[in-house]
PDB file with one MODEL, atoms N, CA, C and O in Angstrom:
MODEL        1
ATOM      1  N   UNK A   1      16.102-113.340 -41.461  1.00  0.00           N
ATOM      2  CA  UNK A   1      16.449-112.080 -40.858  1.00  0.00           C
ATOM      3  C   UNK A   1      17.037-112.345 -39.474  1.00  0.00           C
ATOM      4  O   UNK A   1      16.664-113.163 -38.633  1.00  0.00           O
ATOM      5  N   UNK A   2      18.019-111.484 -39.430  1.00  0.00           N
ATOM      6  CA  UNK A   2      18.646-111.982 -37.948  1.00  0.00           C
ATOM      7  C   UNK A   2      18.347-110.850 -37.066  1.00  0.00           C
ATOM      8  O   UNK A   2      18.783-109.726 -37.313  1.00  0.00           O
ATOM      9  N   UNK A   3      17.589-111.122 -36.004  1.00  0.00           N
ATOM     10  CA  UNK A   3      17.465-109.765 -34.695  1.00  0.00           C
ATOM     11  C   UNK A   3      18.611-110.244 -33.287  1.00  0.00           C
ATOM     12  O   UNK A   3      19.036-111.162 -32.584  1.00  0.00           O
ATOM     13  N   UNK A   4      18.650-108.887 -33.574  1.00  0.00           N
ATOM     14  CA  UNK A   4      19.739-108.224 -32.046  1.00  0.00           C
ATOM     15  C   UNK A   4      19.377-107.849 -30.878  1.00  0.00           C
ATOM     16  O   UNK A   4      18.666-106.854 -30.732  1.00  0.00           O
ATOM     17  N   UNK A   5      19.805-108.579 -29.866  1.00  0.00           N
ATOM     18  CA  UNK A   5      19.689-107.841 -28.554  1.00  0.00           C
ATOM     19  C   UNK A   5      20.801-107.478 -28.006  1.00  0.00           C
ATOM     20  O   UNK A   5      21.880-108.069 -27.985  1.00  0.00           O
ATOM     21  N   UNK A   6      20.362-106.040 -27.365  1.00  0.00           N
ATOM     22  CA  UNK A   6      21.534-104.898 -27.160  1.00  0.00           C
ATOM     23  C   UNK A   6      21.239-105.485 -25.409  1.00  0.00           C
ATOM     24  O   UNK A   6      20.302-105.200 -24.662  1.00  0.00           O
ATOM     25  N   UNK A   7      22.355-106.323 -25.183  1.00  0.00           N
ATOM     26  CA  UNK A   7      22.561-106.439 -23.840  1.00  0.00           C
ATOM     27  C   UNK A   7      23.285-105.354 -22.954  1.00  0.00           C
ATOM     28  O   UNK A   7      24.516-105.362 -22.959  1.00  0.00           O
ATOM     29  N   UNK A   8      22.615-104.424 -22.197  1.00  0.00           N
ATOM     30  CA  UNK A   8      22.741-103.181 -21.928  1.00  0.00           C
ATOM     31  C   UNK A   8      24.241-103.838 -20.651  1.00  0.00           C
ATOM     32  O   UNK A   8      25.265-103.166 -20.528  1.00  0.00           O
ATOM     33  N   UNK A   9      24.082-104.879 -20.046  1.00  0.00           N
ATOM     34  CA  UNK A   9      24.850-104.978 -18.876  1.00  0.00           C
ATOM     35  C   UNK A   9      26.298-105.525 -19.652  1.00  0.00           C
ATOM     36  O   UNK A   9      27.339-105.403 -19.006  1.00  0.00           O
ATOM     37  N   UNK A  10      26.358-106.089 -20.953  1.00  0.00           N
ATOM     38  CA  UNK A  10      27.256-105.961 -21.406  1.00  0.00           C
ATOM     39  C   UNK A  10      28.087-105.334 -21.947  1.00  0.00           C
ATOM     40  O   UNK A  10      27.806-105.162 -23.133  1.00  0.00           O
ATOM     41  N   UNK A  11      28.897-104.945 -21.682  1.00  0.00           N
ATOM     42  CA  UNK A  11      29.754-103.943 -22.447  1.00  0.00           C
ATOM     43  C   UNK A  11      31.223-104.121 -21.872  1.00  0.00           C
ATOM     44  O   UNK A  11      31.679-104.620 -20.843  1.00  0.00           O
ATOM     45  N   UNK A  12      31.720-103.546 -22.898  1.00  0.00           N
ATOM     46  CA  UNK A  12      33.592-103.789 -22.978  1.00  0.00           C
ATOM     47  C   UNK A  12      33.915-102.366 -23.305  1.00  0.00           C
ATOM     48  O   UNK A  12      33.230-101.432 -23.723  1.00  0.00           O
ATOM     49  N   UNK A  13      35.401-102.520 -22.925  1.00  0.00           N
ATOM     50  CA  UNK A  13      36.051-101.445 -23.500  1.00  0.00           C
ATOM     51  C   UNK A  13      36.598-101.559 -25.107  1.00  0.00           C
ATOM     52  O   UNK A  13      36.269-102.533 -25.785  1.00  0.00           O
ATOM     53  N   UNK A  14      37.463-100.479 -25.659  1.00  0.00           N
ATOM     54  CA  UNK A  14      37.820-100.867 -27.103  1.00  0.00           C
ATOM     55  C   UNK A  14      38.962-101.124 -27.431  1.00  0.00           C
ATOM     56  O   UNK A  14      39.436-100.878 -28.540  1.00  0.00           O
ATOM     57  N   UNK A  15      39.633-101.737 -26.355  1.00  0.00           N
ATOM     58  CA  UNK A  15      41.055-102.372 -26.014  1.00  0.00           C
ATOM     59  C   UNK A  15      40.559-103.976 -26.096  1.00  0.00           C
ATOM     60  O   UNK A  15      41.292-104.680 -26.790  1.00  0.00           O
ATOM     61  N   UNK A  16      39.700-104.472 -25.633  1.00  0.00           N
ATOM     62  CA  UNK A  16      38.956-105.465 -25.593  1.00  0.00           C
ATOM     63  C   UNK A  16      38.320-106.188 -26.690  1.00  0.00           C
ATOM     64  O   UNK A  16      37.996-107.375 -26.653  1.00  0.00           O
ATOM     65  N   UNK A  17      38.112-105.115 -27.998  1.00  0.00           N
ATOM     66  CA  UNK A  17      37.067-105.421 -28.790  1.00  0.00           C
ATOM     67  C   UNK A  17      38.112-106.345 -29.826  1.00  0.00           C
ATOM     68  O   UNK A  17      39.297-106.136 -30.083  1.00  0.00           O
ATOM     69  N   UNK A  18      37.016-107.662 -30.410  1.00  0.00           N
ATOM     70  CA  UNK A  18      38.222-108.787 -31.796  1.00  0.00           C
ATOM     71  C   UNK A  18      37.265-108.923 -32.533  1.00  0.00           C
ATOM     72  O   UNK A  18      36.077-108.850 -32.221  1.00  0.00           O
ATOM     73  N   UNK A  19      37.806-109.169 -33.743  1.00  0.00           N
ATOM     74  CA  UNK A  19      36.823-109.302 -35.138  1.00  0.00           C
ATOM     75  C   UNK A  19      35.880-110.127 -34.760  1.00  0.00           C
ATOM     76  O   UNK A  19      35.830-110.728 -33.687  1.00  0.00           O
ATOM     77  N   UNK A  20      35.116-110.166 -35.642  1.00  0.00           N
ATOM     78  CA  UNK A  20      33.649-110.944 -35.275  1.00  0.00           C
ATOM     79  C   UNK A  20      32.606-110.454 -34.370  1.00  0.00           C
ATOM     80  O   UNK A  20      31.405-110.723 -34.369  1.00  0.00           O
ATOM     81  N   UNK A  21      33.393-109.559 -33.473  1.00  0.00           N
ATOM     82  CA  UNK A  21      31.981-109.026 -32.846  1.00  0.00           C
ATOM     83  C   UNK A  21      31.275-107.989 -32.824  1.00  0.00           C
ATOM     84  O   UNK A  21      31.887-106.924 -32.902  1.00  0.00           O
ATOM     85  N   UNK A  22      30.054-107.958 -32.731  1.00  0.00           N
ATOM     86  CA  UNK A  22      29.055-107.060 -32.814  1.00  0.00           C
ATOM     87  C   UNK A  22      28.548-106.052 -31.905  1.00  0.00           C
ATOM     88  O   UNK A  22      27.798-106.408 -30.996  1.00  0.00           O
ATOM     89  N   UNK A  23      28.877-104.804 -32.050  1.00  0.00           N
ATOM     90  CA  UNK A  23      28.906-103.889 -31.260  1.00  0.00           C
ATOM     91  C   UNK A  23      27.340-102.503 -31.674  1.00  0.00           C
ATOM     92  O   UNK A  23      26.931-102.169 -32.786  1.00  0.00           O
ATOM     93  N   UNK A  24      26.930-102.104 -30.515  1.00  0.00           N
ATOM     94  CA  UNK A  24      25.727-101.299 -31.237  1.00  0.00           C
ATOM     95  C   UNK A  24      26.601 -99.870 -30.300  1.00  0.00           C
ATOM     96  O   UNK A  24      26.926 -99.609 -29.142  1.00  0.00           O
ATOM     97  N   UNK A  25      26.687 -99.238 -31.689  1.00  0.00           N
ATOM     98  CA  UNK A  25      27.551 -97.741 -31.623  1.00  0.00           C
ATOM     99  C   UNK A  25      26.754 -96.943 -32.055  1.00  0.00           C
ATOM    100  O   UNK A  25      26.204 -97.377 -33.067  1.00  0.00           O
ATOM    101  N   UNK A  26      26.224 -95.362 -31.575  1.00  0.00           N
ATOM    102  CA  UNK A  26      25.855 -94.313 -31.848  1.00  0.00           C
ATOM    103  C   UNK A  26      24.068 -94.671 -33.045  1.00  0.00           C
ATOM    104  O   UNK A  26      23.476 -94.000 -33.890  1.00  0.00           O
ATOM    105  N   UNK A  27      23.826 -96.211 -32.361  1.00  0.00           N
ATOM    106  CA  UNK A  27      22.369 -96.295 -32.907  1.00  0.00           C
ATOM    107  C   UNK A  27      22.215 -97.433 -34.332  1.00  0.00           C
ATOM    108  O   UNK A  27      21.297 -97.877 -35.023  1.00  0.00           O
ATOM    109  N   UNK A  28      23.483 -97.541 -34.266  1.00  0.00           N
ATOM    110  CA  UNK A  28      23.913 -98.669 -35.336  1.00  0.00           C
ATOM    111  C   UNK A  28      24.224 -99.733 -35.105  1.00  0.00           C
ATOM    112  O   UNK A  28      24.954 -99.727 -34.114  1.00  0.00           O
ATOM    113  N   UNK A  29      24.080-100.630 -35.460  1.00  0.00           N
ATOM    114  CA  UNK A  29      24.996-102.177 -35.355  1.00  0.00           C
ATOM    115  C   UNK A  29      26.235-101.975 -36.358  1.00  0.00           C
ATOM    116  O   UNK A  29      26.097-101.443 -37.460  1.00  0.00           O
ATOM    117  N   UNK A  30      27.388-102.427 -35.894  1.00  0.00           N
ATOM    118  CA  UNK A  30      28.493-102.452 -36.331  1.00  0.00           C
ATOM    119  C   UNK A  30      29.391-103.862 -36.181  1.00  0.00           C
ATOM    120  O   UNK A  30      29.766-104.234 -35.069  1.00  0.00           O
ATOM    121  N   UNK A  31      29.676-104.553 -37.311  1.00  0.00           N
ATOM    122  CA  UNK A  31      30.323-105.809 -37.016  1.00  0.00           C
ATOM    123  C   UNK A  31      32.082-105.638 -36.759  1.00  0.00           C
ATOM    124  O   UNK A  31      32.205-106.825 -37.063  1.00  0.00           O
ATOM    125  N   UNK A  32      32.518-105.508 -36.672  1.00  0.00           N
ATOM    126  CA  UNK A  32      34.031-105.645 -36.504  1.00  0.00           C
ATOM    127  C   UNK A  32      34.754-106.757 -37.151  1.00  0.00           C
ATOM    128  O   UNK A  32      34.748-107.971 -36.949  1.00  0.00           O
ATOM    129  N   UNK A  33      35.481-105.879 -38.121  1.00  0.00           N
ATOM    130  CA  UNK A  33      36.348-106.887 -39.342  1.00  0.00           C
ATOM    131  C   UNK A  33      37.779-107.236 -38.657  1.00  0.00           C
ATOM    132  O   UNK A  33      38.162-108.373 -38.384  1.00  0.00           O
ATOM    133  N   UNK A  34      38.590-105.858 -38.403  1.00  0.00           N
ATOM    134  CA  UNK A  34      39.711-105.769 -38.382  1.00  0.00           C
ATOM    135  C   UNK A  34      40.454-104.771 -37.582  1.00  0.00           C
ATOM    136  O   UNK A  34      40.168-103.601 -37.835  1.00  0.00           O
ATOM    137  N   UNK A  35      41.470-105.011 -36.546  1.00  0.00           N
ATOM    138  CA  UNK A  35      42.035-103.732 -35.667  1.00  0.00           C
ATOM    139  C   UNK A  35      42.937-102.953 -37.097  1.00  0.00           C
ATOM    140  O   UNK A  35      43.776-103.572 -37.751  1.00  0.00           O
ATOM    141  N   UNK A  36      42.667-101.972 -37.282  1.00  0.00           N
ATOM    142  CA  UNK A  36      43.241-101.529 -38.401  1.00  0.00           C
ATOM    143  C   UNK A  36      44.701-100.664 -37.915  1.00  0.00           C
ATOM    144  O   UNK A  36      45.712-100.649 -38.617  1.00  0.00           O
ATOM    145  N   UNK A  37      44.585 -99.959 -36.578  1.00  0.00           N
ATOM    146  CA  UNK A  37      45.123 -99.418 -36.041  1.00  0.00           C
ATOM    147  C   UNK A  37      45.855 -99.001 -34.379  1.00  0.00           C
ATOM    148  O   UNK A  37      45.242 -99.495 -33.433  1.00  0.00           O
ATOM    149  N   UNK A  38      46.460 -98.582 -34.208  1.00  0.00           N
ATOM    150  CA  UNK A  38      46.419 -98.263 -32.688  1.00  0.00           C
ATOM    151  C   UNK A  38      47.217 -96.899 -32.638  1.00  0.00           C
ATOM    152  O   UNK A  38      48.028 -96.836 -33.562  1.00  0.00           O
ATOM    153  N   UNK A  39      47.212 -95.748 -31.783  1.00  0.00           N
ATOM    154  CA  UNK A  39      47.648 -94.739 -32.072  1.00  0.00           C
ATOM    155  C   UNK A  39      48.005 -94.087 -30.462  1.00  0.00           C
ATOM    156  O   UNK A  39      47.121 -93.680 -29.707  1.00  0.00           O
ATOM    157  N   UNK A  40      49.279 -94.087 -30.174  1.00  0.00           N
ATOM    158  CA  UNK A  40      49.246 -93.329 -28.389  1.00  0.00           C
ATOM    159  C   UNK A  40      49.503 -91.354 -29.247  1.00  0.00           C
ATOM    160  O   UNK A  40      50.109 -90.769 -30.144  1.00  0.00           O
ATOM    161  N   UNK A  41      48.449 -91.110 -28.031  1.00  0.00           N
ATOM    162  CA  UNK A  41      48.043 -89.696 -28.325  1.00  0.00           C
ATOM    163  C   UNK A  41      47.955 -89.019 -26.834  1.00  0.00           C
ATOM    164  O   UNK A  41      47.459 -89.759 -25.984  1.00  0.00           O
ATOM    165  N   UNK A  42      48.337 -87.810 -26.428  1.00  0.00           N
ATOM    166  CA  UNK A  42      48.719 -87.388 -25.141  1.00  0.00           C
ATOM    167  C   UNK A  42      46.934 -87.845 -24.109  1.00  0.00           C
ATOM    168  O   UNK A  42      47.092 -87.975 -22.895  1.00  0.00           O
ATOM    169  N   UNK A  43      46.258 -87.935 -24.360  1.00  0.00           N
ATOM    170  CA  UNK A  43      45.250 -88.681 -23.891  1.00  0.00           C
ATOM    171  C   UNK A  43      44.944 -90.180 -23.686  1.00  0.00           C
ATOM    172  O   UNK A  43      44.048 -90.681 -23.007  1.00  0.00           O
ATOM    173  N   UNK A  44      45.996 -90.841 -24.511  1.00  0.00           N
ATOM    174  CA  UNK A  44      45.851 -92.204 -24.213  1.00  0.00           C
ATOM    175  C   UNK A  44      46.057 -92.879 -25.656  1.00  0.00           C
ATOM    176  O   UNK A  44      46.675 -92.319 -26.562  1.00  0.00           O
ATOM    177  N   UNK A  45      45.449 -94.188 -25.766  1.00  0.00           N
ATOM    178  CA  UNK A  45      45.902 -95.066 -27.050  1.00  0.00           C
ATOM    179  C   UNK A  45      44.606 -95.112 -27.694  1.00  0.00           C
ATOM    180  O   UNK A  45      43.673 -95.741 -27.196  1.00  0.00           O
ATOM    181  N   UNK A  46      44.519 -94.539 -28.667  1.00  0.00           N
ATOM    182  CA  UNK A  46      43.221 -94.656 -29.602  1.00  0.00           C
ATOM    183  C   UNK A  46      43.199 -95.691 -30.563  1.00  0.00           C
ATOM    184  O   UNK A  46      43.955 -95.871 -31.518  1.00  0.00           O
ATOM    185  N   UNK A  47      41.979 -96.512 -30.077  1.00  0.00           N
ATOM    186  CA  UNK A  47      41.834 -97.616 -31.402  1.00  0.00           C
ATOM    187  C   UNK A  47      40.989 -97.465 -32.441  1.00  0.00           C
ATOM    188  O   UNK A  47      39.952 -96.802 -32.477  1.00  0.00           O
ATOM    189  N   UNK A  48      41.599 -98.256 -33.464  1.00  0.00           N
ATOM    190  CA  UNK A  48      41.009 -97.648 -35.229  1.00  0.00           C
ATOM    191  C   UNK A  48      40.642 -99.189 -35.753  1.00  0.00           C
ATOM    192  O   UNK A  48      41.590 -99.965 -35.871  1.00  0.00           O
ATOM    193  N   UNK A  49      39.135 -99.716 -36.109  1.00  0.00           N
ATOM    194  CA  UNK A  49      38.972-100.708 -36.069  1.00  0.00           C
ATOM    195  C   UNK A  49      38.123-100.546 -37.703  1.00  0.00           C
ATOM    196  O   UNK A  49      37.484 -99.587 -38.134  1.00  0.00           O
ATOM    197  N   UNK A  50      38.356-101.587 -38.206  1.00  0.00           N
ATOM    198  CA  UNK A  50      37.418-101.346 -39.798  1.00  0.00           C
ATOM    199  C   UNK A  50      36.242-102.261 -39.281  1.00  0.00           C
ATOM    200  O   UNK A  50      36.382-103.185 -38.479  1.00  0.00           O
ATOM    201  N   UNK A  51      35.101-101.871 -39.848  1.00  0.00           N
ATOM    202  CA  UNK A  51      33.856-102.376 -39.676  1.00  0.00           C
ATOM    203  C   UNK A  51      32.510-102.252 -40.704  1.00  0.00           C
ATOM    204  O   UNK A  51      31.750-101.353 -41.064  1.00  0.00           O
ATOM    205  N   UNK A  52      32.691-103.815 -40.977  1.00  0.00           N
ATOM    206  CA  UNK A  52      30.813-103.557 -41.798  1.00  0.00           C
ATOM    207  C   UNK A  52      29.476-102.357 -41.562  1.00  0.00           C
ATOM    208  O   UNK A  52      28.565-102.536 -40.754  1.00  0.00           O
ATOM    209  N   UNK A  53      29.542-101.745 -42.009  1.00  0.00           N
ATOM    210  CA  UNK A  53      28.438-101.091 -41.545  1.00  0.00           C
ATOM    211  C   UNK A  53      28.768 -99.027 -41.182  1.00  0.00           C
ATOM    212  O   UNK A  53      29.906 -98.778 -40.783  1.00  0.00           O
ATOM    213  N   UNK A  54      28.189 -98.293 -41.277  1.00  0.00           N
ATOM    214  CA  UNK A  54      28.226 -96.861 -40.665  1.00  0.00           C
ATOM    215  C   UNK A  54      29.468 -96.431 -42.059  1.00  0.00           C
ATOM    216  O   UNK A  54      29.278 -96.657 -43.254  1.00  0.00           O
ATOM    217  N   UNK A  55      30.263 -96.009 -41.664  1.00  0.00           N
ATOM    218  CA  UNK A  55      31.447 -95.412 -42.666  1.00  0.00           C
ATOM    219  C   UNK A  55      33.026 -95.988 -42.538  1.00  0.00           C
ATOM    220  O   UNK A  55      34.054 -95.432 -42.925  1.00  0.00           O
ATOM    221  N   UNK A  56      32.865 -97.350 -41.834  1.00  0.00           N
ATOM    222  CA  UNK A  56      33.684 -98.375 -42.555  1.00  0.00           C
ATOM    223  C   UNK A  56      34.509 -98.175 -41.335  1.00  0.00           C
ATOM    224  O   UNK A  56      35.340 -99.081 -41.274  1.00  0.00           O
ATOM    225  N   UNK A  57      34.643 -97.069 -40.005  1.00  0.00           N
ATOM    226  CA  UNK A  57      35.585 -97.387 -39.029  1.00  0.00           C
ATOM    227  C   UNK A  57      34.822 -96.606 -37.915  1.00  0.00           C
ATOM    228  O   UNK A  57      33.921 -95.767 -37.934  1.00  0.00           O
ATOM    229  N   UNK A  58      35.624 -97.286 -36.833  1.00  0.00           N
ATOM    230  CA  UNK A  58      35.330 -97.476 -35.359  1.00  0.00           C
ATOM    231  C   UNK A  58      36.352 -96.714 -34.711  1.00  0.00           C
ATOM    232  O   UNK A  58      37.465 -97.227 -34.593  1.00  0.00           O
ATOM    233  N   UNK A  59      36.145 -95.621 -34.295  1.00  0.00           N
ATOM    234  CA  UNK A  59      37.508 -95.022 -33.249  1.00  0.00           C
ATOM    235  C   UNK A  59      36.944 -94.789 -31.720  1.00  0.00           C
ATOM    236  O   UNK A  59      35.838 -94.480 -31.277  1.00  0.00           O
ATOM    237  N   UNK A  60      38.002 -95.033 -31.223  1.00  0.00           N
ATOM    238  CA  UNK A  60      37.508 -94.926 -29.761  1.00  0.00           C
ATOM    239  C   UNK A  60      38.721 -95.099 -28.514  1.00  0.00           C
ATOM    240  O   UNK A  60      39.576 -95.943 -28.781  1.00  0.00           O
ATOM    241  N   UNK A  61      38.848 -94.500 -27.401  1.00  0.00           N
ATOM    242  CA  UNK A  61      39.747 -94.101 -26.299  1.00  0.00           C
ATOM    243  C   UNK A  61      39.890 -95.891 -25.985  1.00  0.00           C
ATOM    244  O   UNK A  61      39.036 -96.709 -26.326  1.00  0.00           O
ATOM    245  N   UNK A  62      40.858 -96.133 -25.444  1.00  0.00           N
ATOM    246  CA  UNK A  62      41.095 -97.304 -25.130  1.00  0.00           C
ATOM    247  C   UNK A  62      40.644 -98.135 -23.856  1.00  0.00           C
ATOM    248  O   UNK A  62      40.661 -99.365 -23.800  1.00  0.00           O
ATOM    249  N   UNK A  63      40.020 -96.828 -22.299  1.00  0.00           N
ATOM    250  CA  UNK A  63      39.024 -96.898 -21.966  1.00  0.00           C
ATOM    251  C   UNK A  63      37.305 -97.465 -21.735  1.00  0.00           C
ATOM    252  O   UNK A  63      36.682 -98.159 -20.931  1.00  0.00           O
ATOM    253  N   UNK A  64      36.952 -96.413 -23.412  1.00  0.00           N
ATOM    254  CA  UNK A  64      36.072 -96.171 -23.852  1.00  0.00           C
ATOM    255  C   UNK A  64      34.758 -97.557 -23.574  1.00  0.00           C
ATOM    256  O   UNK A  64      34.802 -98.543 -24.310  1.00  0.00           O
ATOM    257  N   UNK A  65      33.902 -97.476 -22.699  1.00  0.00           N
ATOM    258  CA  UNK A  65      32.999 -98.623 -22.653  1.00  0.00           C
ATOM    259  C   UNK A  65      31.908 -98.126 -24.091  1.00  0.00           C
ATOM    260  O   UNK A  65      31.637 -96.986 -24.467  1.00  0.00           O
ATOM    261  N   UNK A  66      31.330 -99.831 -24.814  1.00  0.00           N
ATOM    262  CA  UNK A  66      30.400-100.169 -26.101  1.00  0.00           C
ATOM    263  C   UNK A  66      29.952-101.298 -25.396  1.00  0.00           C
ATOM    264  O   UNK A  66      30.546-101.949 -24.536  1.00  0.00           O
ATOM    265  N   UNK A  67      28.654-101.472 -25.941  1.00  0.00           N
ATOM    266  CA  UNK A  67      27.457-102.349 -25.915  1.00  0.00           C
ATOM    267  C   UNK A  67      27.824-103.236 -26.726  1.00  0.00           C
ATOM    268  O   UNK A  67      27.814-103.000 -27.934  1.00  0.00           O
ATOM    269  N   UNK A  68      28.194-104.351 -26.263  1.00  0.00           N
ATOM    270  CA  UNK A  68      27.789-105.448 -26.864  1.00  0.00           C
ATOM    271  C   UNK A  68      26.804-106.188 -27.792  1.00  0.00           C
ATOM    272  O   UNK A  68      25.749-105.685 -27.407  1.00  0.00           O
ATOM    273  N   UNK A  69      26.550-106.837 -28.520  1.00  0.00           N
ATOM    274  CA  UNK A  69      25.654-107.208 -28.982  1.00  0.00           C
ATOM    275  C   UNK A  69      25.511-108.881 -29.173  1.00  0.00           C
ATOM    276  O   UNK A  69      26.506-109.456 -29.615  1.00  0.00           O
ATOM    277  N   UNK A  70      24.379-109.640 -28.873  1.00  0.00           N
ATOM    278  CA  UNK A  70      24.258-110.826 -28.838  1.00  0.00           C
ATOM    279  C   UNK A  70      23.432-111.526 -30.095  1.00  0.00           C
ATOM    280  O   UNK A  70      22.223-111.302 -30.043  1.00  0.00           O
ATOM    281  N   UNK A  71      23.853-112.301 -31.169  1.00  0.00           N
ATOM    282  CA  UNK A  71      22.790-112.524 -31.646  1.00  0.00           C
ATOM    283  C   UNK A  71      21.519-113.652 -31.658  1.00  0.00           C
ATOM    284  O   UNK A  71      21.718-114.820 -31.327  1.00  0.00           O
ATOM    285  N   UNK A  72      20.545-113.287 -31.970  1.00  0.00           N
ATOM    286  CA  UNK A  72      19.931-114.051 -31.056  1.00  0.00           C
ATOM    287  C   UNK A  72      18.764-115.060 -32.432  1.00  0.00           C
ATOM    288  O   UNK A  72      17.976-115.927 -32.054  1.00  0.00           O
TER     289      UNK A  72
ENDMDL
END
């Protein structure tokens, strides 16, 4: 069994985020497969990322700070 620590001081934006890593979103762990997307929208560039886990994608402001995850 593999356990996670949610390194709270880590975090990135979702301009930042590349496959392989592990992000804890809205109470979930989420692995990150693939940038599936990128989208400029009068608010900014929204990224669309496919991911193991929750309902298969990740959207988020390009901004947008996520928790990292380390495994440990």
């Amino acid at each position: 069994m593999t356990m996670f620590n949610v390194q709270p001081k880590r975090k990135t934006t979702f301009q930042r985020l590349k496959p392989g890593m592990a992000v804890f979103y809205n109470e979930k762990v989420l692995k990150i497969i693939k940038l599936r997307n990128i989208k400029l929208t009068e608010k900014g560039l929204i990224y669309q990322f496919d991911v193991d886990g929750s309902n298969g994608i990740l959207m988020g402001e390009s901004g947008t700070r996520i928790s990292i995850i380390k495994e440990s």
